[in-house]
C-alpha positions in Angstrom: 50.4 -150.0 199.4 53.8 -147.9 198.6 55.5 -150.6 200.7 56.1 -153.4 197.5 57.0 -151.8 194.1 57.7 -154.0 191.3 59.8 -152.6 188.1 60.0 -153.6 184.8 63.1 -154.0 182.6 65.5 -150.8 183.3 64.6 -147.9 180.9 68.5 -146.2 180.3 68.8 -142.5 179.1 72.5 -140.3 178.7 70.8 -137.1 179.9 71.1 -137.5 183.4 75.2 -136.4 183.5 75.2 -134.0 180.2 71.8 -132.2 182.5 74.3 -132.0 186.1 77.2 -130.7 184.0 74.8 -128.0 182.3 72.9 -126.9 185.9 75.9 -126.8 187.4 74.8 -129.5 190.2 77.2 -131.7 192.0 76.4 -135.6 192.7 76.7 -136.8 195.9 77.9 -140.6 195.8 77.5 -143.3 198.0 79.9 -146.1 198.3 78.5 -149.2 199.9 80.0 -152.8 200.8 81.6 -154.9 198.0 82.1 -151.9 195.3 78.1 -150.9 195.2 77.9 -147.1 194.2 75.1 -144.3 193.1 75.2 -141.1 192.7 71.9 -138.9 192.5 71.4 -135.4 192.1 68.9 -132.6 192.6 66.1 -133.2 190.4 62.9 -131.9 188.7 60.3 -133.2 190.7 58.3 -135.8 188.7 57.2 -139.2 188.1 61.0 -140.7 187.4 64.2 -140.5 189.3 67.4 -140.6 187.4 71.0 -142.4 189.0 73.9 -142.1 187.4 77.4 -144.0 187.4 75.5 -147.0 189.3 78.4 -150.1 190.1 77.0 -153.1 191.5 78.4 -156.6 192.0 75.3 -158.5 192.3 71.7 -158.2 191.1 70.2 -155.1 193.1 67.2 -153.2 193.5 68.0 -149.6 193.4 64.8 -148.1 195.0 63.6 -144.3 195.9 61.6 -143.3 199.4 60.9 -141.0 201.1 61.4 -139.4 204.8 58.5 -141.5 206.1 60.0 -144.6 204.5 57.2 -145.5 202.1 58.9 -146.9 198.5 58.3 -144.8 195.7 59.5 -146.8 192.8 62.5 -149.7 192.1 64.5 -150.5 189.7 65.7 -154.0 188.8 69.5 -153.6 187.6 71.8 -156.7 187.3 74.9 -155.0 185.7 76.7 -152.1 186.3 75.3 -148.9 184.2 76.1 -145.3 183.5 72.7 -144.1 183.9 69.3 -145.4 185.0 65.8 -144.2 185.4 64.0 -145.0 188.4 59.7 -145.3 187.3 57.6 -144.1 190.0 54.1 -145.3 191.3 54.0 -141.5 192.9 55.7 -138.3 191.7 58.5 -136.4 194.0 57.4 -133.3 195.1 59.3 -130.3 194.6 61.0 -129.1 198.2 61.2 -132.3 199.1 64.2 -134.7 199.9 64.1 -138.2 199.5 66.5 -141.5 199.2 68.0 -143.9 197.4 68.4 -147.3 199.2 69.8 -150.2 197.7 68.6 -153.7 197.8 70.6 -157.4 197.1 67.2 -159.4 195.6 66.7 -162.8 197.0 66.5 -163.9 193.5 63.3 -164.0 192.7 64.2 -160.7 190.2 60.7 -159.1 192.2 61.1 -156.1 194.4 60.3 -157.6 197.9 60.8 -154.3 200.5 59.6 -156.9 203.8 60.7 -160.5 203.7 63.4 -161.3 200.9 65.6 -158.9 199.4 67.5 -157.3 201.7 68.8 -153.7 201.9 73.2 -153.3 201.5 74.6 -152.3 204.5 77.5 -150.0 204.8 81.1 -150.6 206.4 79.8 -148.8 209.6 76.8 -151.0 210.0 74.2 -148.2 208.5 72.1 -148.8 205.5 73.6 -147.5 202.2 71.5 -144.3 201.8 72.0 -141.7 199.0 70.0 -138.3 199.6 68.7 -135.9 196.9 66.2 -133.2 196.3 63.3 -133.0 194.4 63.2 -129.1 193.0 
């Protein structure tokens, strides 16, 4: 298990940006193929991860790992949003850094990490990959 998350309908909150502004935290973007951008930043550690200023062109699974690839959580998003919150089957832990990888769904609208949606691939041929830490 942790390889195949399914999500629910987004769940969409302001706080994420008035909260970076606040800290004093900086978002690191990540621009992908065809327009596709997060941005994530250091985080409490918990049971959600929160993206911000997300812009995709097609319906995308926006998904959180970690360093030993195992999927925490996705999130089903078909538009483009100002904020989103990721639900996770396991918490972050505080310390640690993890991911946010982005997947085009094969259309069947469930998250499907081996087999049919398939992960965006960047202009240099890597997998569009936003890092963040869990504090």
């Amino acid at each position: 298990t942790g390889e195949n998350a399914t999500s629910t309908a987004p769940v969409s909150t302001s706080t994420a940006t008035d909260t970076a502004s606040a800290s004093g935290v900086r978002p690191t973007p990540t621009i992908g193929v065809d327009g596709e951008t997060v941005t994530v930043l250091t985080q409490p550690a918990g049971d959600h991860v929160i993206v911000v200023n997300l812009e995709v062109t097609k319906p995308t699974w926006v998904a959180v790992q970690d360093l030993k690839g195992w999927i925490l959580g996705a999130a089903w998003v078909s538009e483009s949003i100002k904020t989103e919150v990721i639900p996770l089957l396991r918490n972050t832990v505080a310390g640690e850094t993890y991911r946010i990888v982005m997947f085009v769904d094969d259309g069947d609208k469930k998250f499907t990490l081996h087999g049919g949606d398939r992960s965006i691939i960047g202009g240099s041929g890597a997998q569009m990959i936003a890092t963040f830490k869990a504090n």
